[in-house]
N, C-alpha and C positions, 0 to 999 in steps of 0.2 A: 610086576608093578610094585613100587614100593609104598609098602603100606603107610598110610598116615602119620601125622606125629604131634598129638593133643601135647595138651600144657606149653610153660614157659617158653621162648625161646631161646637156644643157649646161646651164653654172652659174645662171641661172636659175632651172633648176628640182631643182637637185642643193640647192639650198640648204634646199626642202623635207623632208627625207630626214633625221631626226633621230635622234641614237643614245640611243634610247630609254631604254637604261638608264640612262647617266649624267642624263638627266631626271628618272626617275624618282628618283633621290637626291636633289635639290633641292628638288624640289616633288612627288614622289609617297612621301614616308616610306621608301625602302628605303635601305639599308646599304652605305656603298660599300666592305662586306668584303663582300656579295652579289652582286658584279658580274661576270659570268661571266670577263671577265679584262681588263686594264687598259686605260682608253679614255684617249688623249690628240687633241688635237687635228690634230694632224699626226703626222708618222712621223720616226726618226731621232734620232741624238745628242743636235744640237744640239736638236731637242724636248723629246727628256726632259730635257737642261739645266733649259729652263726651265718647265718641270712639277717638276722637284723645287726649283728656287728658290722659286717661287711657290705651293708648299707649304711651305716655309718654311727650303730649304736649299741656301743659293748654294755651290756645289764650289769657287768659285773662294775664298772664304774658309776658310783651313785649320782655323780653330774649327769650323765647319761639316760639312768634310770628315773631320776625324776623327768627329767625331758619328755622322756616316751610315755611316761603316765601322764602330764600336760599335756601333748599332744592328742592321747585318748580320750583322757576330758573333754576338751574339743571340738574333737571328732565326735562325739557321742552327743554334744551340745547342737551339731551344727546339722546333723541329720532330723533331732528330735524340732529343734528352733528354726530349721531352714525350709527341709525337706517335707518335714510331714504333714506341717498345715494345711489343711484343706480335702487331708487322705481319712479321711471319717473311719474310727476303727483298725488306724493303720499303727500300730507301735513297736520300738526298739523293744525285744524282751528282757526281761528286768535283773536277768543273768549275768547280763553282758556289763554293766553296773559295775561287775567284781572280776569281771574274768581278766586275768593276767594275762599280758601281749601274747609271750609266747604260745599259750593256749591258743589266743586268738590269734595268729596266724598259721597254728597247725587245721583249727577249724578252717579258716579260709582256704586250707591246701585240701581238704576231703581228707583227713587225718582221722581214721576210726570210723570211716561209715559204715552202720551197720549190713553188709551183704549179706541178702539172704534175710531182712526184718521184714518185717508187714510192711505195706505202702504205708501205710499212718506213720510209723515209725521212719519212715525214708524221707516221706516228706516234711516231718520234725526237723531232721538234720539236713537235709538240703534247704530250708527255711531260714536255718540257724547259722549255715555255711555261709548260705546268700546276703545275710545280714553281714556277717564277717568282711566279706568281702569288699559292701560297702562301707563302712567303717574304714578298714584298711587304703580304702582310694583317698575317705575324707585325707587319713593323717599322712597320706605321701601328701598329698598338696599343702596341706598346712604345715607339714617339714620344710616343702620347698618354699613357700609363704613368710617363713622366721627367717629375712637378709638381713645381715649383719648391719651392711651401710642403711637400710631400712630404718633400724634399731638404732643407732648409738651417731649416726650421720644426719638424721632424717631433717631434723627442725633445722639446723644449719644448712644443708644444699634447700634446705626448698626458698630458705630467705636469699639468699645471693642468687638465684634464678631468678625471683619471683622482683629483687631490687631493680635489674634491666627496667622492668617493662614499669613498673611504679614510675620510676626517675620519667620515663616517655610516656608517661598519662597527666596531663596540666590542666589545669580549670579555670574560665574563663571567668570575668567580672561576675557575671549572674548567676556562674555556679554550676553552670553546663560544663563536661569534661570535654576532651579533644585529645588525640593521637598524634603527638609533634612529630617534625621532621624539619629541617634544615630549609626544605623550600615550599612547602603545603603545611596543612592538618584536616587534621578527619574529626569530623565532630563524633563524639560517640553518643550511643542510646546507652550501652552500660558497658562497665568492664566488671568482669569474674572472673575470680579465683578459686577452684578447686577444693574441695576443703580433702585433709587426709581423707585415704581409703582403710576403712575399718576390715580386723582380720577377715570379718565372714562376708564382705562384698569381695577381697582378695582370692579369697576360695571359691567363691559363685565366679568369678571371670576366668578362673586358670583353671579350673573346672571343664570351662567352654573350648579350651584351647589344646590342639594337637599333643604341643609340648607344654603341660602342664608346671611350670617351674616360674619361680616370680622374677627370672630377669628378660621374661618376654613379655611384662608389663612394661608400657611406654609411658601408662598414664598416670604414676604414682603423683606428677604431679603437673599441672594443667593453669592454662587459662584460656576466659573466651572472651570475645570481643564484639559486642554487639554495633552493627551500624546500620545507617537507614537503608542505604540502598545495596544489590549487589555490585555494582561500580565502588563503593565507599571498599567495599570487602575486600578489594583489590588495591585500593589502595591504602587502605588498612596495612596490608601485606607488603606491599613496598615500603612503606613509612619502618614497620617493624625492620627490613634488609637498610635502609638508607641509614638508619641510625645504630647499624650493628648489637641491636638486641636479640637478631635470632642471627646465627652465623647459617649462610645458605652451603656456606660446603659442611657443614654438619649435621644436613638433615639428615633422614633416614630414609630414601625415595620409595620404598615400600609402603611406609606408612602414610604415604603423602594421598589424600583426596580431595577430590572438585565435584562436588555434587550441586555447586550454587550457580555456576556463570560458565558460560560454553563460549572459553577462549578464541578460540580462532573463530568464532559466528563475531565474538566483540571485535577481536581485531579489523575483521574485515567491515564494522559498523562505524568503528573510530576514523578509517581510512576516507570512507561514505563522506562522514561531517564533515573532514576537515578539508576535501575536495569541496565540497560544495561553499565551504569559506571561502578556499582561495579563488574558488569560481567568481565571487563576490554575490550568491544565493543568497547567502544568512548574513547575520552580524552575529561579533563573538560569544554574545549571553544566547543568543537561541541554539549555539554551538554545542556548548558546553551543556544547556538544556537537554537537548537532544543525544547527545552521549550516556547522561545519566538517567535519559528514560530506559537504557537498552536493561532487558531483565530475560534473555536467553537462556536456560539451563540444559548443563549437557544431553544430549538425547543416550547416553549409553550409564541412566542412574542405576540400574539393576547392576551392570558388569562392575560401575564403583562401589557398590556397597557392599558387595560379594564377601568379602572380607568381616562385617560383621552382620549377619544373618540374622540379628534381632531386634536390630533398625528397622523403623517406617521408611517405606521406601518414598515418602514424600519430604523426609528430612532431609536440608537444602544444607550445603556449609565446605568451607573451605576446613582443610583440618590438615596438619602435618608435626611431624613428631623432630622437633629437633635436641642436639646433644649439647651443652656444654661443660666445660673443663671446670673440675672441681679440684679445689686443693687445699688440706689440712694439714698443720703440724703435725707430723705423728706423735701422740701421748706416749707411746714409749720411749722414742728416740729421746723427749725432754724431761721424762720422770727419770733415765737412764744419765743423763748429763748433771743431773742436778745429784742423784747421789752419787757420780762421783766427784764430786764437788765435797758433800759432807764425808767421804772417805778422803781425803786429800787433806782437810781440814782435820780430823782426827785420827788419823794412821798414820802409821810410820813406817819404812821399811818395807821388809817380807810380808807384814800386816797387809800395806797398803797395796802395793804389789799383786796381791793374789784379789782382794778387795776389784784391782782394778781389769783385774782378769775377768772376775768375773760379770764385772757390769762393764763387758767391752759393747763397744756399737757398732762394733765389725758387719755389715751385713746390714745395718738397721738403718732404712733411711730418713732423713730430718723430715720429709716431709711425704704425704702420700696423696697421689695423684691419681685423677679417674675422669672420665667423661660420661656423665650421667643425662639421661633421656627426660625429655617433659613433649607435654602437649599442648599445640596451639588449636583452636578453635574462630575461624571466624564468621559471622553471620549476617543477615539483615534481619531485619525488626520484624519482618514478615515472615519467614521462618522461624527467628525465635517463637513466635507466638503461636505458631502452628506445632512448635515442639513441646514446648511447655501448656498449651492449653486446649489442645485438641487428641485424637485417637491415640497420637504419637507420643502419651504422656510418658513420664518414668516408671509409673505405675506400672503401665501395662507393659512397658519394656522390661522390668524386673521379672514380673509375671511370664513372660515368655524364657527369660534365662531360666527361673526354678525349674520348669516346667520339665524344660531340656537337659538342666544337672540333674534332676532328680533319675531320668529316663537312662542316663550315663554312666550314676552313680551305683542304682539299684534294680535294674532291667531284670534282675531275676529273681527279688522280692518280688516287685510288680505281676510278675510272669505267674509266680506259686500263689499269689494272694488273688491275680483274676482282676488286677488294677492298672493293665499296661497301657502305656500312653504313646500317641506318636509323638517327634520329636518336635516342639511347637516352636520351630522359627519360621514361620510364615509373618512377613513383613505386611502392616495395615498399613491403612491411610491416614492420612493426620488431617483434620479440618479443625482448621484454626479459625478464630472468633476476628471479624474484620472491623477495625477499628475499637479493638480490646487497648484499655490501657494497661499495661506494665508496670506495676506499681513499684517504685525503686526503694522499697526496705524489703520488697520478698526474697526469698531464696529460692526460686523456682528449680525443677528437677528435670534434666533433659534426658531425651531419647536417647541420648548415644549413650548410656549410661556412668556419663560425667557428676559425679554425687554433688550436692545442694553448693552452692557454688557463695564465698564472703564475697565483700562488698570491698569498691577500694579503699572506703575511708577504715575499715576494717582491717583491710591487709596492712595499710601504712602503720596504723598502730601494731599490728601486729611483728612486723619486720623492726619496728623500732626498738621492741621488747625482747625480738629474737623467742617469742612465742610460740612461733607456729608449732603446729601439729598435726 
């Protein structure tokens, strides 16, 4: 028999021996904010050096370095200001304050655990680790949170979006608004505008999401459209296609939902009426009456909501995410043209020559082009009010997001501290106030977690100024 063989095994067959998780993130769909805590390939400083270079942060570059101490800040702000409120005796240790990245992510790899210390001391550093850990998830998402076009494009695309649907909101003699089209209008109860999403409401939503990265946000930037009835809501929606403000071959069909009006029940209701017209049953106002009494809602709302898990499942609403083409001068291409203008103007020769070499535009294009995502929103007056003033508040929808990041972010804080929580997306009910008025200078906060939402006389000045933000 051959005897046993304690210790290592040799590197032959050590190399069989794969760290599972990190596989799994590759090639098995999980999250590498799901990874029970940081896998590098070796141990040590210089490792994490270059695991954070080749994630995309050389320390030795002081652009770089200040980024990732930003970044930590942050992160460190956004666990202390997000996360912990409400964890009575729960705090970041006051170490971490000063601890340098690298440090901090050899901690998060189990870098130096003491084997072989007392439990007390184990559970020191497994506390210490585990805090790492969370930290480190904050600053991948708020790395992925800093989009450039975000940043330096942001007030610009959202005013040429945001123009379309302005130009198609009109106001009647009395002051009442309405949704133009070519051959109707829709009177509206309000229209709203989205206001920016601030960094830490960006982090609490990519947070929630499989692939944590800010270009699986759809909703950077939004509007909604409040109408009386769910009939209105649909045509709402055709008005917005007939007057080419949303283009329908650019939606996103994924993002598209109907939680307000169970189509094919209307369809086969409108067919009902206008039989019994031709029958000569009705005349045409009790027609038209009886169309817009129909208020059907899909029977399959759980399968549509599926998608965000921290919705009231009583929140009603047409909603879809469409694209449009954006397009800017490139600043390079034109600060590049114009000096060689003033090389041209003051060289000569071989001067100007090399001058022109070097500010060639070879490659550079005049302009740059993109198709950028927004969110539409439509509603009836009776859901609005169920959303904004009943169970289905924002309040409590924010409340169920922390609830769930914090569970994501620090599951094995929680775990050492004896604070673990389930993960709280259980969807309530919304009981809305019947015959509440809507008072039209509020900024009401809705359930779907659409942030406080300007007003159109607001947006129009605001677009006028080139404002926004």
């Amino acid at each position: 028999m051959t005897p046993a063989r304690p210790g290592p095994l040799p590197p032959v067959l050590q190399r069989y021996v794969f760290s599972w998780e990190t596989m799994h993130t590759i090639i098995g769909g999980r999250s590498a904010i799901d990874l029970s805590h940081l896998r590098m390939a070796g141990s040590g400083v210089h490792e994490a050096y270059r695991f954070l270079a080749r994630y995309g942060y050389d320390l030795n570059d002081p652009g770089h370095a200040r980024d990732v101490e930003h970044i930590r800040v942050e992160a460190l702000g956004f666990v202390r200001g997000v996360l912990l409120p409400g964890l009575d005796g729960v705090q970041v240790p006051e170490s971490f304050d000063t601890l340098p990245v690298l440090e901090l992510l050899c901690l998060a790899a189990g870098d130096g655990r003491p084997e072989g210390a007392s439990a007390s001391d184990l559970r020191v550093f497994d506390l210490n680790m585990a805090w790492a850990c969370a930290v480190l998830r904050v600053m991948h998402t708020i790395a992925h949170a800093a989009n450039y076009f975000q940043a330096n494009y942001y007030k610009e695309i959202r005013a040429r979006i945001l123009d379309r649907f302005v130009a198609q909101v009109r106001t009647y003699p009395d002051g009442s608004q309405y949704l133009h089209a070519k051959s109707f209008d829709v009177p509206l109860v309000r229209f709203e505008v989205k206001e920016a999403k601030p960094l830490r409401s960006m982090v609490i939503k990519l947070l929630q999401k499989q692939e944590n990265v800010a270009y699986d946000m759809f909703d950077h930037i939004g509007v909604r459209i409040i109408v009386g009835s769910p009939v209105d809501a649909l045509f709402a929606v055709r008005a917005l296609r007939e007057e080419h403000t949303i283009m329908y071959p650019n939606i996103k069909p994924t993002r598209s939902r109907n939680t307000l009006l169970d189509l094919e029940a209307y369809d086969a209701h409108v067919r009902a009426c206008l039989l019994r017209y031709t029958a000569g049953e009705t005349d045409e106002f009790d027609c038209v009456r009886e169309i817009h009494a129909f208020s059907c809602t899909p029977t399959d709302n759980d399968a549509q909501t599926e998608w965000n898990p921290y919705s009231s499942d009583k929140y009603r609403s047409i909603q879809f995410t469409c694209r449009q083409m954006i397009r800017f001068e490139n600043p390079l291409h034109a600060r590049l043209t114009a000096a060689q203008a003033v090389a041209r103007k003051h060289l000569h020769g071989e001067g100007l020559r090399e001058m022109l070499e070097t500010l060639s535009l070879s490659g550079i294009e005049p302009h740059i082009e993109f198709f950028f995502p927004y969110e539409v929103q439509v509603m009836d007056i009776a859901s609005y009010r169920a959303a904004t003033e009943g169970r289905a508040s924002y309040a409590e929808y924010k409340a169920r997001q922390i609830a769930s990041v914090r569970q994501r972010v620090m599951p094995r804080v929680l775990q050492l501290l004896g604070r673990s929580e389930g993960p709280a997306t259980g969807r309530v009910g919304a009981v809305g106030k019947a015959g509440a008025r809507v008072p039209s200078s509020a900024r009401p906060l809705a359930a779907t977690g659409l942030l406080p939402m300007t007003s159109l006389e607001e947006l129009q000045s605001l677009i006028a100024s080139r404002e926004l933000s």
